[in-house]
C-alpha positions as CSV (number, residue, x, y, z in Angstrom):
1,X,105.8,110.0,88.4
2,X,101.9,109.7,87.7
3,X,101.1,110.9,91.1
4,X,98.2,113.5,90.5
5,X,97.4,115.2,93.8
6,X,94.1,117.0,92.5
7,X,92.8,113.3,93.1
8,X,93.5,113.7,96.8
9,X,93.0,117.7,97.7
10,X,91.4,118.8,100.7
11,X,91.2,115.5,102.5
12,X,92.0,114.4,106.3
13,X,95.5,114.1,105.4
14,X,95.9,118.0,103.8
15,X,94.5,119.5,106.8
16,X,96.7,118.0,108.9
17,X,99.4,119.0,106.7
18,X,98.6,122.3,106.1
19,X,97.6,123.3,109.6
20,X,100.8,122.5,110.9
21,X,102.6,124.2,108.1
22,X,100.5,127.3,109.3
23,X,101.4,126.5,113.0
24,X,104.8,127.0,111.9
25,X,105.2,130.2,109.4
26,X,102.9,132.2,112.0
27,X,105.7,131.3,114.6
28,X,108.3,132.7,112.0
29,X,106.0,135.6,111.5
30,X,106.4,136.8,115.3
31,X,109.7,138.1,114.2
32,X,109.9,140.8,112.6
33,X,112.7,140.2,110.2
34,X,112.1,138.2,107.1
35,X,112.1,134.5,106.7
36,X,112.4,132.1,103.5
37,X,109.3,129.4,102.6
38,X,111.2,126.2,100.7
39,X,108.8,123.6,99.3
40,X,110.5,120.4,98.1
41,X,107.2,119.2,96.1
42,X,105.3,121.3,95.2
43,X,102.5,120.8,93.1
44,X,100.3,122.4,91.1
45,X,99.5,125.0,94.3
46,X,95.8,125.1,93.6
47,X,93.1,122.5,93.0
48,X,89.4,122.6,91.4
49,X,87.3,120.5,93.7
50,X,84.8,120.4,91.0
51,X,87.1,119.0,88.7
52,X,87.0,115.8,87.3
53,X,89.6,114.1,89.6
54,X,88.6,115.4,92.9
55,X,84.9,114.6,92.1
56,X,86.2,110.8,91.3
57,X,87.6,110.3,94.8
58,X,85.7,113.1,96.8
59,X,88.5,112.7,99.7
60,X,87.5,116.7,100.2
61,X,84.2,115.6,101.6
62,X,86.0,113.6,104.5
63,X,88.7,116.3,105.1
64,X,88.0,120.2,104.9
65,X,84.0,120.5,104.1
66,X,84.3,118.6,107.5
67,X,85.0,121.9,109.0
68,X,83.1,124.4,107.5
69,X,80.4,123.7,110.2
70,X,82.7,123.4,112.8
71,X,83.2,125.6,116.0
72,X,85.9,125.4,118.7
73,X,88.6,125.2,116.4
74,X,92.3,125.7,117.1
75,X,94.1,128.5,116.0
76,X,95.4,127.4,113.4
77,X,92.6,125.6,112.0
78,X,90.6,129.6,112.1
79,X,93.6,130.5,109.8
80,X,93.4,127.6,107.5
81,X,89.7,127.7,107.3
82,X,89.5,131.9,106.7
83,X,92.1,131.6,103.9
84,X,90.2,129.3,102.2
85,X,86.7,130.5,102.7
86,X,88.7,133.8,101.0
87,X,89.6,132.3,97.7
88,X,85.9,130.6,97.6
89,X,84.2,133.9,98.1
90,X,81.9,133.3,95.2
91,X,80.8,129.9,96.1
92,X,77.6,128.8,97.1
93,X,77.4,128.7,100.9
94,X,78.7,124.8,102.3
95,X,80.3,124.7,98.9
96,X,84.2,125.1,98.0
97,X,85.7,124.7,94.4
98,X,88.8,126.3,94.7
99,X,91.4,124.4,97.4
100,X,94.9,125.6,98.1
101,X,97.9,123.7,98.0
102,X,100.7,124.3,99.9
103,X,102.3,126.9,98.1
104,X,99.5,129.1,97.9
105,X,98.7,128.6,101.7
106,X,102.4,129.6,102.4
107,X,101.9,133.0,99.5
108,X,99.0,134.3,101.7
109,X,100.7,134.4,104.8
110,X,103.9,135.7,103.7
111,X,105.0,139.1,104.3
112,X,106.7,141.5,101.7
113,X,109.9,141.3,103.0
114,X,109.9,136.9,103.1
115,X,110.4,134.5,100.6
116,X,109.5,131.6,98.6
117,X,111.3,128.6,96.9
118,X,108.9,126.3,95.0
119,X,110.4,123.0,93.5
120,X,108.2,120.9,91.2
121,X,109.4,118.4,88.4
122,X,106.6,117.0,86.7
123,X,106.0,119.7,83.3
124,X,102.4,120.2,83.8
125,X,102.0,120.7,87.5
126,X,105.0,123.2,87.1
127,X,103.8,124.9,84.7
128,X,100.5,125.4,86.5
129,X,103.0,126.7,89.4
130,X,104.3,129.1,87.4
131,X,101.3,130.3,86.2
132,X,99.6,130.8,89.6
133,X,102.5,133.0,90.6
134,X,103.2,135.1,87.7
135,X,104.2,138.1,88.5
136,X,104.7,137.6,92.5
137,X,108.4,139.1,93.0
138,X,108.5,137.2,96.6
139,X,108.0,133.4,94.7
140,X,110.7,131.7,92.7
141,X,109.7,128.3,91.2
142,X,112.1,125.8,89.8
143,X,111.4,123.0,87.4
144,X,114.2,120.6,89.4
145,X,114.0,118.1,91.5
146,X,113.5,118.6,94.9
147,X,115.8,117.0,96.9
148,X,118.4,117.8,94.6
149,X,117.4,122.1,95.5
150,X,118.0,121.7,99.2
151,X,121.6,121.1,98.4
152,X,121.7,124.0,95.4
153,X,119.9,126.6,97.5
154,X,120.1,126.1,101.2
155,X,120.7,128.1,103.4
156,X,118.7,130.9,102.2
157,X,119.8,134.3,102.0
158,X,117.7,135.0,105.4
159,X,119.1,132.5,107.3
160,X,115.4,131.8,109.0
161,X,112.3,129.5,107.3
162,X,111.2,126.6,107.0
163,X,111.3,123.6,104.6
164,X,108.6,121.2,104.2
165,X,108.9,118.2,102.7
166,X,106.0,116.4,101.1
167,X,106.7,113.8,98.5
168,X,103.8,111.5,96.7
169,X,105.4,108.4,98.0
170,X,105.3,106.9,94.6
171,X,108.4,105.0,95.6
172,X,106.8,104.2,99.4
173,X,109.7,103.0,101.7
174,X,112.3,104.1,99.0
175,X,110.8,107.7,99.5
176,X,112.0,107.6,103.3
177,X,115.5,106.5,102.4
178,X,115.3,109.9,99.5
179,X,114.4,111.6,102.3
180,X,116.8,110.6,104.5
181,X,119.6,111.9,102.5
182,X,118.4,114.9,101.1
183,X,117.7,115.8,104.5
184,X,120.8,114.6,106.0
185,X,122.8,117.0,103.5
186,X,120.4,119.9,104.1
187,X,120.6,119.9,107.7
188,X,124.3,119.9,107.7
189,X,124.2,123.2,105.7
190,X,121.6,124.6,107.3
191,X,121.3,123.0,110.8
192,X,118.8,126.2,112.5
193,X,116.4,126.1,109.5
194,X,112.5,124.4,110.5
195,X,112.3,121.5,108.3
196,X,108.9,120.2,108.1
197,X,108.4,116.2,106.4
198,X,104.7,114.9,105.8
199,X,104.8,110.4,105.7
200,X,101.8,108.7,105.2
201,X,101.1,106.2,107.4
202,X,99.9,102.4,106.1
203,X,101.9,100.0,108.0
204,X,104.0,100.6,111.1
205,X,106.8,98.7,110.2
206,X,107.4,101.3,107.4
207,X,107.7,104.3,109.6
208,X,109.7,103.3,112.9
209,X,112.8,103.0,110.6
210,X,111.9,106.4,109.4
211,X,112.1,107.9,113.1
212,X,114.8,105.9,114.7
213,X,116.7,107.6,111.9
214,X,116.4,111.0,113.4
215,X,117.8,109.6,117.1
216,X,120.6,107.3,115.1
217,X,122.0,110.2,113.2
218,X,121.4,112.6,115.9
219,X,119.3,115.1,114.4
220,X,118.8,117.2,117.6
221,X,115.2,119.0,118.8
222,X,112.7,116.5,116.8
223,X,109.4,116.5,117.2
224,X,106.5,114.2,115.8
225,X,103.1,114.3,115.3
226,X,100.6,111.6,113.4
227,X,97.4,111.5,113.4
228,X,95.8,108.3,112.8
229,X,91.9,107.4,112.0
230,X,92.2,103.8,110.9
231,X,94.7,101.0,112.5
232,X,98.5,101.4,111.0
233,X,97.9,97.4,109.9
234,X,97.0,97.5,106.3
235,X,99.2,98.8,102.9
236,X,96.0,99.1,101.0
237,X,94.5,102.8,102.4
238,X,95.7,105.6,103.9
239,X,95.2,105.1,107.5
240,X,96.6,108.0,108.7
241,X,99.4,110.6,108.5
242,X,102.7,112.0,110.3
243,X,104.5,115.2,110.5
244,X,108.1,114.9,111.8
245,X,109.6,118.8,112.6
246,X,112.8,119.7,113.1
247,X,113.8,122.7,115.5
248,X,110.2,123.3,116.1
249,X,109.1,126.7,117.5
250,X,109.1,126.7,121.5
251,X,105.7,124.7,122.7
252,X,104.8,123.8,119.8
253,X,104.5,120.8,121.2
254,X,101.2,121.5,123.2
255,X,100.0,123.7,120.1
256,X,99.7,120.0,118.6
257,X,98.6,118.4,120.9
258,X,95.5,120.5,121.2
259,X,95.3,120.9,117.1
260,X,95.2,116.9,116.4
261,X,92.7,116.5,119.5
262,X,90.4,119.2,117.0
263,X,91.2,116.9,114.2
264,X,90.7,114.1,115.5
265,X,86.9,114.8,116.7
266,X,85.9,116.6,113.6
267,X,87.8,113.9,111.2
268,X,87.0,110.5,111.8
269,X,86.2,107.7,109.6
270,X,84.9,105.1,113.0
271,X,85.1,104.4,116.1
272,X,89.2,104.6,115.7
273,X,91.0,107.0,116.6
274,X,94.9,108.1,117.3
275,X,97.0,111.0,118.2
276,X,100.5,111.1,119.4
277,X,102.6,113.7,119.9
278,X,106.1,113.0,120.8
279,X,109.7,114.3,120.9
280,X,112.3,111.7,119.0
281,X,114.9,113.9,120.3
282,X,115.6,116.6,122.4
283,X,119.1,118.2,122.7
């Protein structure tokens, strides 16, 4: 893979991502016993947005420094934006150069007593991974594949967490058939875990045989989420972006709603705009 997510850190499509993902470990943290954090993909886990590659695109400036000015923001979005304004402590005011990935996101908010599984393949992006968490007995990173690691190592000793699932799409609609299986075995072992799987959206036609696959297989309690700020008509950009959980936390539902409403304000690229929140299945 030559996927290089540095390129692409901080933009529209990671704080949707990652403010979800903290919608949904701050629900695990209202229990009090522990929890496991499984990443599929995990990248590097932290990203110089003074580095070469993020200052080629500057997706950032479109996506987080969006919302450094910002007030009125969801709950989550306070959370996302306080954990990063931590690790950039140093940094001019208006100014980030440190973004967090995923698995650094998920470290900060984890107690003592939780977990994490971090799965990365390609060598230098894992060994950047293992680097960054050198030392932190609560993080175990594994140079494997990804979807291969949900059948190895679910469920987790906890029996609570959540999974996300966030591939580059290298492959584009061979990614949702990867996904498709992997999940299919996962759930089967682990049918009450959270399972959390980022798509990017281009065109439609790609992603309706994505979510009818989740009602044909009946996957029960799935809920999705896209947010869109470009018509879903052209393979050439990223127009927008989907999260599909399964056996989201209880109204969850209405914590997105008002969460891509925030986005969608604070993000947009025109005059078009789209949100939609809707259950695939229920029971």
């Amino acid at each position: 893979m030559n996927y290089r997510h540095a390129f692409h850190a901080g933009n529209f499509a990671d704080v949707f991502k990652h403010a979800i993902v903290i919608g949904l470990l701050e629900s695990l943290k209202s229990k009090q016993t522990p929890f496991c954090y499984f990443d599929t993909h995990a990248g590097a886990g932290r990203y110089d947005l003074h580095g070469e590659q993020a200052r080629k695109t500057r997706e950032h400036e479109d996506g987080v420094m969006r919302l450094l000015a910002a007030t009125r923001l969801s709950p989550q979005l306070h959370i996302y934006l306080n954990l990063v304004r931590a690790l950039n402590a140093n940094a001019k005011p208006h100014d980030l150069s440190v973004y967090p990935g995923s698995p650094l996101i998920a470290s900060l908010l984890l107690r003592d007593e939780d977990s994490a599984v971090l799965c990365e393949l390609q060598d230098d992006e894992a060994a950047k991974l293992k680097n960054l968490f050198a030392g932190d007995a609560r993080v175990a990173v594994h140079q494997r594949d990804g979807y291969a690691a949900l059948s190895a190592l679910l469920p987790p000793r906890e029996r609570r967490g959540l999974v996300l699932i966030d591939p580059p799409f290298e492959a584009q609609e061979d990614e949702f058939r990867a996904i498709e299986t992997a999940l299919d075995a996962a759930h089967a072992r682990w049918p009450t875990g959270i399972y959390a799987i980022w798509y990017p959206i281009k065109l439609r036609q790609q992603t309706l045989p994505f979510q009818r696959w989740f009602v044909r297989n009946r996957i029960p309690k799935v809920l999705c989420a896209e947010l869109l700020l470009h018509p879903d008509n052209s393979a050439l950009r990223l127009n927008g972006c989907g999260m599909i959980v399964v056996n989201p936390p209880w109204k969850f539902d209405q914590q997105l709603q008002d969460l891509l409403s925030t986005l969608r304000q604070h993000l947009a690229q025109g005059r078009f705009g789209q949100q939609r929140v809707e259950w695939l299945t229920r029971e």
